[in-house]
C-alpha positions as CSV (number, residue, x, y, z in Angstrom):
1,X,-5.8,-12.4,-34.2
2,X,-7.9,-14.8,-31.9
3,X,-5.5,-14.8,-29.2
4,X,-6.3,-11.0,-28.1
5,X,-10.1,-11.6,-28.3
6,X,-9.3,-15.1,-26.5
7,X,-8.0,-13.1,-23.3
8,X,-10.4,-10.0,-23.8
9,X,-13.3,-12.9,-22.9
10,X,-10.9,-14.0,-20.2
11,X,-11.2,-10.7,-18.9
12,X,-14.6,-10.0,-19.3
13,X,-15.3,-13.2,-17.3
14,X,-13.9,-12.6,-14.5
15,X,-15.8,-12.6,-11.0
16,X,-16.8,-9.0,-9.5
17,X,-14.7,-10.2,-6.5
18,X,-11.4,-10.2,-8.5
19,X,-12.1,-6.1,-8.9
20,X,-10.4,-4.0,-6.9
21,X,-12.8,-2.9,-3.7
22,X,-12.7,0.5,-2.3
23,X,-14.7,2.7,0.3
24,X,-15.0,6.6,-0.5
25,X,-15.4,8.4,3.1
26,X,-16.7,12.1,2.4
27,X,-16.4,14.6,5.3
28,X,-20.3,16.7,5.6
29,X,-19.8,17.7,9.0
30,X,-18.4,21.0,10.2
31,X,-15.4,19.4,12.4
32,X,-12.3,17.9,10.1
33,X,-11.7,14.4,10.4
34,X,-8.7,13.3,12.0
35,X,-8.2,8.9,11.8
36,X,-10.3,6.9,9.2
37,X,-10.0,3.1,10.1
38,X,-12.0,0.2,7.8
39,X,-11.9,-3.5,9.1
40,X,-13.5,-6.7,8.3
41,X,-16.5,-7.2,10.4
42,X,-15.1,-10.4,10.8
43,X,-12.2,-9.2,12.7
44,X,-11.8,-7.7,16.2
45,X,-9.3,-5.1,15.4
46,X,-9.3,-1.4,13.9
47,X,-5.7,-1.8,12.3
48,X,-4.2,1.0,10.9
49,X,-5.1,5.1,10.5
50,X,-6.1,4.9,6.9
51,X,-5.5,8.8,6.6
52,X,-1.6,9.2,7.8
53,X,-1.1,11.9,8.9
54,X,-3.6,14.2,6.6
55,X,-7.0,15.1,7.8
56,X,-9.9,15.5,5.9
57,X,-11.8,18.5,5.9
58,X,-15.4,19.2,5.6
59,X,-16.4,18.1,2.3
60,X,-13.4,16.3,1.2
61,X,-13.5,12.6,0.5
62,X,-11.0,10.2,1.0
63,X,-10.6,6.7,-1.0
64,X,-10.2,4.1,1.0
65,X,-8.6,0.6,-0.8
66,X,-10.0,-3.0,0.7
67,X,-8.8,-6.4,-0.5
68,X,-10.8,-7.6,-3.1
69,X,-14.1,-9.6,-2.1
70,X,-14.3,-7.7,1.5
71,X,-17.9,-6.4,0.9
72,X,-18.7,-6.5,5.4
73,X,-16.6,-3.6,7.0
74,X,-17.1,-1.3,9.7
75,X,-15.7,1.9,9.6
76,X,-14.5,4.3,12.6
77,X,-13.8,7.7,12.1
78,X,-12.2,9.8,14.9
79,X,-13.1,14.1,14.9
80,X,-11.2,16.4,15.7
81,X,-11.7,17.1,19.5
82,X,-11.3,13.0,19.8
83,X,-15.2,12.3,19.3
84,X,-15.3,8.5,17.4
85,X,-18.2,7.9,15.4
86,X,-18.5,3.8,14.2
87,X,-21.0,2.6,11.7
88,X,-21.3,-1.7,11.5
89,X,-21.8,-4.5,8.9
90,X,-21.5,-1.5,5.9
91,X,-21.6,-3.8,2.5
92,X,-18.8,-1.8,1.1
93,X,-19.2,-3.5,-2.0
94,X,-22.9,-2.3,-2.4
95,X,-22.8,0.9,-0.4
96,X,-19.4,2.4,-1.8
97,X,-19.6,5.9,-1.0
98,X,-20.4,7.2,3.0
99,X,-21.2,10.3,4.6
100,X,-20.1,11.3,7.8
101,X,-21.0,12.4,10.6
């Protein structure tokens, strides 16, 4: 009987880091949103299209997973027409919903 309340504590006691981290993106603009990218700020790279090949229409959201304890991200968005809109240094771990445009 102490062994499950043995690991419940475990549990309980485990850094917020360990979580798993995620980004919501919500569309507010009147043009669909065609390429979502999220990097470390710490890296010089975009990596990949987190939307695929879907878009995300105005008002829709989109959930984007990030590896557990990456709280400093920028985010790039690409509209449809090609116009890129970037926001810097977003705390993704304090700050996890964002409106676009």
């Amino acid at each position: 009987m102490r062994l499950p309340f043995a690991l419940l504590a475990c549990l309980l006691a485990l850094p917020a880091a360990a979580k798993e981290a995620s980004v919501r993106i919500t569309n507010r603009g009147a043009r669909a949103i065609n390429e979502i990218y999220v990097a470390s700020a710490a890296v010089n790279a975009w990596g990949e299209d987190r939307l695929g090949s879907r878009t995300l229409g105005s008002g829709a959201s989109h959930l984007v997973a990030l590896p557990p304890g990456q709280c400093v991200n920028d985010i790039r968005i690409i509209l449809d027409g090609g116009e890129a809109k970037e926001r810097r240094r977003v705390n993704t771990c304090a700050q996890g919903d964002l409106v676009f445009p």
